[in-house]
Structures are given as structure tokens and as C-alpha cells.
C-alpha positions as CSV (number, residue, x, y, z in Angstrom):
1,X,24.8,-2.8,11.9
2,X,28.4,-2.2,12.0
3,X,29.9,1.0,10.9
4,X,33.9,1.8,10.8
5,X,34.7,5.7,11.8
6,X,38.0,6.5,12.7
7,X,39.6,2.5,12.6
8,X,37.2,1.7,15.5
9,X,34.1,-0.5,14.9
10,X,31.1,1.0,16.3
11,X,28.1,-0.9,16.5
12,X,25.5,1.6,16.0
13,X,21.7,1.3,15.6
14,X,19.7,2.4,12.8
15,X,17.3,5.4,14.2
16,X,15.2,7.2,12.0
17,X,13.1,10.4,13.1
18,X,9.9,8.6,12.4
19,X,9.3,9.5,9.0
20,X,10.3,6.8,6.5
21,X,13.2,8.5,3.8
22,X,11.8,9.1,0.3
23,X,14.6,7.7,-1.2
24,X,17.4,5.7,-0.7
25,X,19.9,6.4,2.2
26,X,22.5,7.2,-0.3
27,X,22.9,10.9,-0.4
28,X,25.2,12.2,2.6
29,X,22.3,14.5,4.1
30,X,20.2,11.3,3.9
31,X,22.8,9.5,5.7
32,X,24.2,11.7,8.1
33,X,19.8,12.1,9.4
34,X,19.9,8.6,10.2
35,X,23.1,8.7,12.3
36,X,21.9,12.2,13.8
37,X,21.5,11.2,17.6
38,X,24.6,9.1,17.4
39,X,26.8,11.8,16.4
40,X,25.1,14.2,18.8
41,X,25.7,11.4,21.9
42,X,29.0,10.8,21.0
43,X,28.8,7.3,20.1
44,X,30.1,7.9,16.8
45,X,32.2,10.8,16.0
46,X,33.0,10.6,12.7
47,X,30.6,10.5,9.6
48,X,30.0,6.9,8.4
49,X,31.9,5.6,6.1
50,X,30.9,4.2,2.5
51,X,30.9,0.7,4.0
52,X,28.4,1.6,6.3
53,X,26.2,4.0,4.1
54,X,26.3,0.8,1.3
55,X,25.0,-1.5,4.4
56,X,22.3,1.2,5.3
57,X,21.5,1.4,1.9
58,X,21.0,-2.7,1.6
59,X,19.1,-2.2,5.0
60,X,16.6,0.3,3.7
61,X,15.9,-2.0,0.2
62,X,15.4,-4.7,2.4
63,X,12.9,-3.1,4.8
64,X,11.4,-1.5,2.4
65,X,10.5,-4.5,0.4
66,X,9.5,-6.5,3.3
67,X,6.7,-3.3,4.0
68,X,5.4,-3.4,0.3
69,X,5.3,-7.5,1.2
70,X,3.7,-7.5,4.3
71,X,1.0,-4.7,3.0
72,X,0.4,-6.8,-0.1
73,X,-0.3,-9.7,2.4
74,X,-2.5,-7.4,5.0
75,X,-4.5,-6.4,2.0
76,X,-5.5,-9.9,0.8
77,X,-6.1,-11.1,4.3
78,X,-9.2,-9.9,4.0
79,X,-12.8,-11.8,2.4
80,X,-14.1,-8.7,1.4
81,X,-11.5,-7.0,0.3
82,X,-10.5,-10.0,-2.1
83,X,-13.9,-9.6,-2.9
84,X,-13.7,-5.4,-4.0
85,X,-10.0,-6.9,-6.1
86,X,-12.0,-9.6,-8.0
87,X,-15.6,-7.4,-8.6
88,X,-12.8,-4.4,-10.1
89,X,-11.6,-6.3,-12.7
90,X,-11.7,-4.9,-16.1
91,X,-14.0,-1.6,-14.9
92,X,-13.9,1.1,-12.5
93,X,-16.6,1.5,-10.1
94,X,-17.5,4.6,-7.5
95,X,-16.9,4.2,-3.7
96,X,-20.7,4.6,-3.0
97,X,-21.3,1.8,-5.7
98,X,-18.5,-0.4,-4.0
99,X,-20.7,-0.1,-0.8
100,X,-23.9,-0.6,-2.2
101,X,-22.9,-3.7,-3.8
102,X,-21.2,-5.2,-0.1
103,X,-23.8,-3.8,1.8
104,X,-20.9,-2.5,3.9
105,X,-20.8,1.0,5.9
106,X,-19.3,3.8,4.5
107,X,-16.6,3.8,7.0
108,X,-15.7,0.5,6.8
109,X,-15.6,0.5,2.7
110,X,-13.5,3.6,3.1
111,X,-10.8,1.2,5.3
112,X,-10.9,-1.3,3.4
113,X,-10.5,0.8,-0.1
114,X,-7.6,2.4,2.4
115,X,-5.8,-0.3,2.5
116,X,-6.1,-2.1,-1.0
117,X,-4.9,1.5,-2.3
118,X,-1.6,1.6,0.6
119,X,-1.0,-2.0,-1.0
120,X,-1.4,-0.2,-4.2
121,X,-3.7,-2.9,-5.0
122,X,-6.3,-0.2,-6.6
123,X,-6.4,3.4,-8.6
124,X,-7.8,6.4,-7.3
125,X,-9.2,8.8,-9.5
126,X,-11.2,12.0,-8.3
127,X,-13.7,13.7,-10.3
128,X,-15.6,16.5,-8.5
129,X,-16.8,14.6,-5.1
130,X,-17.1,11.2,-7.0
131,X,-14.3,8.7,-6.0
132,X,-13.4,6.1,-8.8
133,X,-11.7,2.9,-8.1
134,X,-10.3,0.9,-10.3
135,X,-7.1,-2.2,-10.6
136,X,-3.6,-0.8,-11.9
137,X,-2.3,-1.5,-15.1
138,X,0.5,-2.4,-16.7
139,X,2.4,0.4,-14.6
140,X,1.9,-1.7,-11.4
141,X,5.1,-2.8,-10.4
142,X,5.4,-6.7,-11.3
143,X,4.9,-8.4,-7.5
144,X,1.4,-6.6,-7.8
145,X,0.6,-7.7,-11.2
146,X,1.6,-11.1,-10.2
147,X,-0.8,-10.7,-6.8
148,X,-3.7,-9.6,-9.3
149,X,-3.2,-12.4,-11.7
150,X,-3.2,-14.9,-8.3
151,X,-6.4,-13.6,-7.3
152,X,-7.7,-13.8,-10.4
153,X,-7.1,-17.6,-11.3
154,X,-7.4,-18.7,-8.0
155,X,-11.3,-17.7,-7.3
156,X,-12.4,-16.6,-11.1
157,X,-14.9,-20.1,-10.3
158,X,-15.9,-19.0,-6.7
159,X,-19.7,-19.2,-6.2
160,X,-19.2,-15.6,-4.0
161,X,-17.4,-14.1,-7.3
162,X,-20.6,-15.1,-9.4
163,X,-23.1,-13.8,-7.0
164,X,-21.1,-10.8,-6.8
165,X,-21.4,-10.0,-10.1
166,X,-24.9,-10.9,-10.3
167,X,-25.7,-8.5,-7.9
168,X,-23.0,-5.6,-9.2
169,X,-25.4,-5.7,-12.7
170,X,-28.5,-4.6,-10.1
171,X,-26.2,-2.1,-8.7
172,X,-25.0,-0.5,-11.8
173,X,-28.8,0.1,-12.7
174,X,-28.9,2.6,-10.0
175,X,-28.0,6.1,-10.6
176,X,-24.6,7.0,-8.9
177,X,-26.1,9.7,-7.3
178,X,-28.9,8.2,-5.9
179,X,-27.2,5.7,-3.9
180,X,-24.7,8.8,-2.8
181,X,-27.8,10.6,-1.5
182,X,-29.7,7.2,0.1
183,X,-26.1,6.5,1.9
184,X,-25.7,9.8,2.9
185,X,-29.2,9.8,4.7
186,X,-28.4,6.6,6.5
């Protein structure tokens, strides 16, 4: 990235502390923290001009864009995850029913809920020490809707989908807190 202080052209690097901005680069304490250990080395001496702040601000869309993309992508790379998307749809089940259903360990279920919800594939909602998960609504932003819908079409006919839901009816039988206390015992 290019940014013009003083007439000079400086070709400067974008460096943020580690922690991703909540917002966009736009306000000049936003800007000025991404250009802190330039200005402090000397490599730029002068605080960036709207030029650059308008390119950092493109830059940070961009990247930011590309994350939601690539976390969308890591979240459906996965069977059983696909799997937890598709068996959601249209209810909201508890963590400790999402694990007896795919027989998976609580640690594992936990990552993989972890990630769906990071993709913000999936709802969260607490009620004492019950976890519920559900799919988003119409609030999800449009890629994910679009993602849901994809999943959706694509495997609504899959022989796993079917015997997924043929076993989820067995599991909802079972008292929530049941299967909480036989998977705690494990």
C-alpha cells in the first residue's frame, strides 16, 4: 500500500497490533493505530493522508470479506457439520441432544458447534446450563442465507439426511437431561 505524507510516497505496510479493528479504519484514532510503528520508526512522519486512509479502508472491507468467506467455506468443509446445518433446520436442538444424535464426543461437538457459530452458521441461546442451537433467520446477512438455502437443496434427498432424521425422532424421546447426565458420566 501506498500512502502520500509530505509529497513523498511511502510504501508502508499494513501492521495491526493483533487484534482485528471493530470497525472500519475510518476514524483518525483507528487510523493513526494501524500506522503506529511506522510513525514511531520514522518511516513515515506525517499522519496519512485521506488517500491512504480511503485505501486502508478498501483494504479492511476486502479482508474482512474474504475472513467471513473463508470461515463460511471452513464451516461447510466438514461431513458432520453439514450434517448438524441440515438436522437444524426448522427447530432448535440442545448441545447434548446434537451429540447424542452423532454419537460424537462432547469435545468434538463443542468444535464443531464452534465453528458453524464463528461462521455464524447457527444461534446460540443460553438458558440456565442448557445450550440451544438453532439456524439464523431472516437477520442472517444474505451470503449466509444463500449458504443455508445451498445446503438445503443440494442434500434435502441424501440417504445420511433421512437417517439422520430417523434417528433425531429416537433422540428427542429422550429426556434432555438424561442424556446430559449419561454424557456427563462418560
Amino acid at each position: 500500500m501506498e500512502a502520500r505524507a509530505g509529497g513523498a510516497v511511502h510504501r508502508v505496510a499494513l501492521e495491526w497490533s493483533g487484534v482485528e479493528p471493530s470497525g472500519p479504519p475510518t476514524s483518525r484514532c483507528v487510523v493513526r493505530s494501524g500506522f503506529r510503528r511506522l510513525i514511531g520508526s520514522g518511516k513515515l512522519r506525517e499522519r496519512p493522508s485521506f488517500d491512504s486512509r480511503l485505501t486502508l479502508f478498501v483494504i479492511w472491507r476486502i479482508v474482512r470479506q474474504m475472513r467471513e468467506f473463508m470461515n463460511l467455506s471452513k464451516a461447510l468443509a466438514d461431513a458432520n457439520r453439514v450434517r448438524m446445518v441440515l438436522v437444524l433446520r426448522g427447530r432448535e436442538l440442545c448441545a447434548c441432544q446434537l451429540t447424542e444424535l452423532f454419537r460424537l464426543a462432547p469435545s468434538t461437538m463443542s468444535k464443531h458447534l464452534s465453528l458453524l457459530y464463528q461462521a455464524q452458521l447457527v444461534r446460540v441461546r443460553k438458558e440456565g446450563r442448557w445450550v440451544y442451537y438453532s439456524l439464523p433467520g431472516k437477520e442472517a446477512a444474505p451470503p449466509i442465507r444463500a449458504a443455508l438455502k445451498w445446503v438445503d437443496l443440494s442434500l434435502a434427498d441424501d440417504e445420511q439426511t433421512a437417517a439422520d432424521g430417523k434417528r433425531l425422532k429416537q433422540v428427542l424421546k429422550i429426556d434432555p437431561t438424561e442424556l446430559c447426565r449419561k454424557q456427563c458420566r462418560k
